[in-house]
Structures are given as structure tokens and as C-alpha cells.
C-alpha positions in Angstrom: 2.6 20.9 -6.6 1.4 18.1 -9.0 -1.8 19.3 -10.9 -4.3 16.1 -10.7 -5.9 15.2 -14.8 -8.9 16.4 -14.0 -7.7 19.9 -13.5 -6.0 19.5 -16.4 -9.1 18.6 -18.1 -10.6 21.6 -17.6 -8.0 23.8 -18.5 -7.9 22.3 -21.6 -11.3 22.5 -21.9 -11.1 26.3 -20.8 -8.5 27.0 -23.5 -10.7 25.0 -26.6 -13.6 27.4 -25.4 -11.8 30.2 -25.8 -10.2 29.7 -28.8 -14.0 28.6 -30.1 -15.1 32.0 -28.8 -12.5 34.2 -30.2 -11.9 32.3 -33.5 -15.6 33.5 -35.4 -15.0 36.9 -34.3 -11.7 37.7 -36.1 -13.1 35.7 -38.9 -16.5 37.9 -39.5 -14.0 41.2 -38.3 -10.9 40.1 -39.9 -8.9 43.3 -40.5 -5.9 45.2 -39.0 -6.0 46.2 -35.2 -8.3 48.7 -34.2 -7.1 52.1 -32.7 -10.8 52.7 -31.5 -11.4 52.3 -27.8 -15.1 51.5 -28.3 -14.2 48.7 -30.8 -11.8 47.4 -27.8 -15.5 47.6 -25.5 -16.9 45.9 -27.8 -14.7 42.8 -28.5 -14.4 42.6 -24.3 -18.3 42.8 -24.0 -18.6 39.8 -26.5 -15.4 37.7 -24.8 -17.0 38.2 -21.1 -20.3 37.6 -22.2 -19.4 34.9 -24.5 -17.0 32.8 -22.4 -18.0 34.6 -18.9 -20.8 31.6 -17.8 -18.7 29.1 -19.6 -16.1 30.0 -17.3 -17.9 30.4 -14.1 -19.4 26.9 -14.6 -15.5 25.6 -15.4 -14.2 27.4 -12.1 -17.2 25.7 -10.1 -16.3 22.4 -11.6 -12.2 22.8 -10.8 -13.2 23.8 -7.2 -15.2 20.6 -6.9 -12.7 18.5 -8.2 -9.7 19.9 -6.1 -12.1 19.7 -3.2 -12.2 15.6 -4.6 -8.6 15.6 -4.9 -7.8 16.6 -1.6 -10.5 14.2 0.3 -8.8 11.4 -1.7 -5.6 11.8 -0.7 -6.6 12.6 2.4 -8.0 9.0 2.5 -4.6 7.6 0.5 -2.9 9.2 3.4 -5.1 7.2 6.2 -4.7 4.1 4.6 -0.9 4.6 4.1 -0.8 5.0 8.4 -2.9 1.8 8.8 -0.4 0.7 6.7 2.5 2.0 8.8 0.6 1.0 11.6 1.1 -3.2 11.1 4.3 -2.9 9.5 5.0 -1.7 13.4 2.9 -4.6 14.3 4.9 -6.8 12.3 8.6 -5.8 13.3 7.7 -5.9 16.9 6.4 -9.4 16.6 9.2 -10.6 14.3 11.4 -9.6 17.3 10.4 -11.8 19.5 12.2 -14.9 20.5 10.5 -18.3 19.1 11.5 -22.0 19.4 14.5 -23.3 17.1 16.1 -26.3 18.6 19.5 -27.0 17.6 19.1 -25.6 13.7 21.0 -26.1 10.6 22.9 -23.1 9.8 24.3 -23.0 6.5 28.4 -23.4 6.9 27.9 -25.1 9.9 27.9 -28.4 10.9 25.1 -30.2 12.5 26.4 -30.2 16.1 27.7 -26.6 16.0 23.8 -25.5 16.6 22.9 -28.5 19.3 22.9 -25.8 22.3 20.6 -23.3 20.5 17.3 -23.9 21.6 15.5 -20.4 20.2 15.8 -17.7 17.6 13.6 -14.8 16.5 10.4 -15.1 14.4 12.6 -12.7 12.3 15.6 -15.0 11.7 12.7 -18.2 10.2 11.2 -15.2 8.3 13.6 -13.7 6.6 17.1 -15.9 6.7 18.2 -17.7 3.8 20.8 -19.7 6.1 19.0 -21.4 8.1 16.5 -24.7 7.4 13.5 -22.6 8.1 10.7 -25.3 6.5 11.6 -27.9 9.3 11.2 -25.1 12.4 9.0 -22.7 10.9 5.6 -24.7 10.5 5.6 -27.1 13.9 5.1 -23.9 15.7 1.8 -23.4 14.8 0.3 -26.4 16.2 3.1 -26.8 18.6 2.9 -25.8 22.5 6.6 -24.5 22.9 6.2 -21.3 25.3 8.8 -19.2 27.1 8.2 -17.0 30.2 9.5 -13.3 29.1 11.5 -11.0 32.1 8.0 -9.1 32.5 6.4 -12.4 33.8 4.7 -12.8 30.8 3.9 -16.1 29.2 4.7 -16.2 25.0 3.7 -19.1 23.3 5.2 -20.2 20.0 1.5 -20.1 17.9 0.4 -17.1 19.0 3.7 -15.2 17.9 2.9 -16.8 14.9 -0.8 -15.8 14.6 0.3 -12.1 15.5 2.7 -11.9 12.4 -0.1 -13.5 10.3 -2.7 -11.1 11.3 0.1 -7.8 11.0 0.8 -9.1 7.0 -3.2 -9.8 6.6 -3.4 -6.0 8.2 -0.7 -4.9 5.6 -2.0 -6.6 2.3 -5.5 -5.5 3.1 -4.7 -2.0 3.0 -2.2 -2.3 0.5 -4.9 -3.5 -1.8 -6.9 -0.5 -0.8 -4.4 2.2 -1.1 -3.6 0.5 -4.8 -7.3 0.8 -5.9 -7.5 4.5 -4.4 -4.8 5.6 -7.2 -2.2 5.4 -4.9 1.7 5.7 -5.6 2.7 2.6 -7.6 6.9 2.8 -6.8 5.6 2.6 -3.3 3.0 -0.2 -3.9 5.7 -2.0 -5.3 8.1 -1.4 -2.6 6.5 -2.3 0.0 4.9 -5.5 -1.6 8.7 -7.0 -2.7 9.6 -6.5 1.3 7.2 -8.8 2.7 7.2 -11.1 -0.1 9.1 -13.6 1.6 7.9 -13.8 5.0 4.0 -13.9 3.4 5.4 -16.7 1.4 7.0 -19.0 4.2 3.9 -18.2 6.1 1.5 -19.4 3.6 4.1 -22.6 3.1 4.2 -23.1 6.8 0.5 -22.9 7.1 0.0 -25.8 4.3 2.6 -27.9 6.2 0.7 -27.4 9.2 -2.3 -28.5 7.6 -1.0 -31.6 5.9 0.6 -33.1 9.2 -2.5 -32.0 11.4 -4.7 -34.5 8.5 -1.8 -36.8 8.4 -2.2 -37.2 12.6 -6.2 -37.1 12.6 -6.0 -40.1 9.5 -3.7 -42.0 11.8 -6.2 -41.8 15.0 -9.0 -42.3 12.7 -7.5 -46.4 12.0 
């Protein structure tokens, strides 16, 4: 078990004071050992009365601060499972099936993709072999749906939004755990796996944007 620095503080503190305690008294009784049991009592009587309240007030500090210790990781630990919790989010979503008509996939010719009409949210996220900037951003203004075997209706935008909001979930408390001392290996871990997806997303968004202004400039003349 890891000892946190402020208990470490104090038992360095604890060891100064007791050097500072002891240290005068061999100087003013410097000598050779004593073979008398009352000169024994007395050295004891001056260490516990000397270093005794010192002490007590250390040991009532170091409770406090393990009793800190432990609510903060504690919290680390909550924000670690909201964490956990939209990185769930997130690779159920990416899961899902989107619209990808007739893609280029790299080593492939143009017609060997002109039956595919979807692919997962995963494959524009992640995959470095397929021409993800021309599919990824129309389908957040787009209107492309599909009707799932449970009847339900999923449209294109809103798998979108979902995987937006699960990365928003996941670099909000990322940025919390970080600033309540947590684990930096992991920090860094998880941040360099959704790297890429948060950056197509942002891309996408901007594209979005630009050809939404682009459409409203043109209905403006």
C-alpha cells in the first residue's frame, strides 16, 4: 500500500522532533550509559513528556489526512466509473450501422464499393482506409435513417450526436479525474485512444458548418 506525501510529511516531521528532543539531552548529560534504573525513568519521563503532545497532535493530523486520502480517492474512483460509464456509451454507439454509400476503400477500386450502401459509425471513426472526410460530416445535417429489426427508427445525426455527447461525457471527466491527482499513465491512455475519433468529429463538425453557411449564402441571393 502506497503511503500518500502527506503522511510522509509527518513522519518526517515526527522523526526531526524527535531527534530535536533527544539531541540537548545527551548534550547537557553526555557521558557513558547509565546502569541506574532511575536515570532510565528519568530520560523516559523527559522523552514522553517532551515529544508526548507533539506526537498526539501529529497522530491527530495523520488520521485526518488518511481520512482525506481515502475520500479522494474515493471520489478519483467515481469519476473513473463515469468515466467507464461513456466509454460504454461510446462503443455501443460506434456499433451501430450508419450511411456510407458506395465508399473508397483504400486498395480498391471505385466500383468494387458501388453496392455498399452503410457501415458502422466505428469503421468513419477509427479506419484509416476508407475516405472518411466525404461520409463522415454530411451525416450530421443529413436525413439518412434505417429501420433496426426491433422496429426502431435510427437516424444518421442522432448516432452522431450520441457519440459526440459519450466523448464530451469522457473528456469532461477526464479533465476532472486529472485535476483530482489522478493516475497520469492512465490519463494518458485513455486520452491517445479517443484522439482520433474526437478529431474527425471536431473536423466533421467544421465541414458541416461551412456547407450549412455555404447553402444559407446561396438562398440568401
Amino acid at each position: 500500500m502506497l503511503i500518500s506525501k502527506g503522511l510522509l510529511v509527518f513522519l518526517a516531521v515526527a522523526t526531526v522532533l524527535a531527534v530535536a528532543a533527544v539531541a540537548p539531552y545527551f548534550y547537557v548529560f553526555d557521558g557513558p550509559y547509565s546502569q541506574s534504573s532511575q536515570d532510565w525513568a528519568n530520560f523516559g519521563g523527559y522523552v514522553g513528556g517532551t515529544l508526548g503532545p507533539l506526537y498526539a497532535i501529529l497522530a491527530f493530523a495523520a488520521a485526518a489526512q488518511a481520512i482525506l486520502d481515502s475520500r479522494q480517492q474515493a471520489a478519483r474512483q467515481a469519476l473513473l466509473m463515469a468515466i467507464q460509464r461513456y466509454e460504454t456509451e461510446f462503443d455501443f454507439v460506434c456499433a451501430r450501422t450508419v450511411t456510407c454509400k458506395a465508399p473508397w476503400v483504400w486498395g480498391n477500386s471505385p466500383k468494387g464499393t458501388t453496392g455498399l450502401e452503410s457501415v458502422s459509425l466505428r469503421t468513419l471513426l477509427y479506419s484509416d482506409s476508407i475516405d472518411w472526410q466525404r461520409h463522415l460530416w454530411p451525416l450530421i445535417t443529413g436525413n439518412g435513417f434505417r429501420v433496426l429489426s426491433t422496429g426502431e427508427i435510427s437516424q444518421d445525426r442522432e448516432v452522431v450526436f450520441a457519440a459526440q455527447c459519450a466523448l464530451d461525457g469522457i473528456s469532461k471527466y477526464l479533465a476532472l479525474y486529472e485535476s483530482a491527482g489522478g493516475d497520469a499513465p492512465l490519463i494518458e491512455y485513455i486520452r491517445s485512444r479517443y484522439e482520433v475519433p474526437m478529431a474527425r468529429l471536431e473536423a466533421a463538425t467544421e465541414a458541416a458548418a461551412e456547407s450549412l453557411a455555404e447553402i444559407s449564402a446561396e438562398e440568401a441571393e
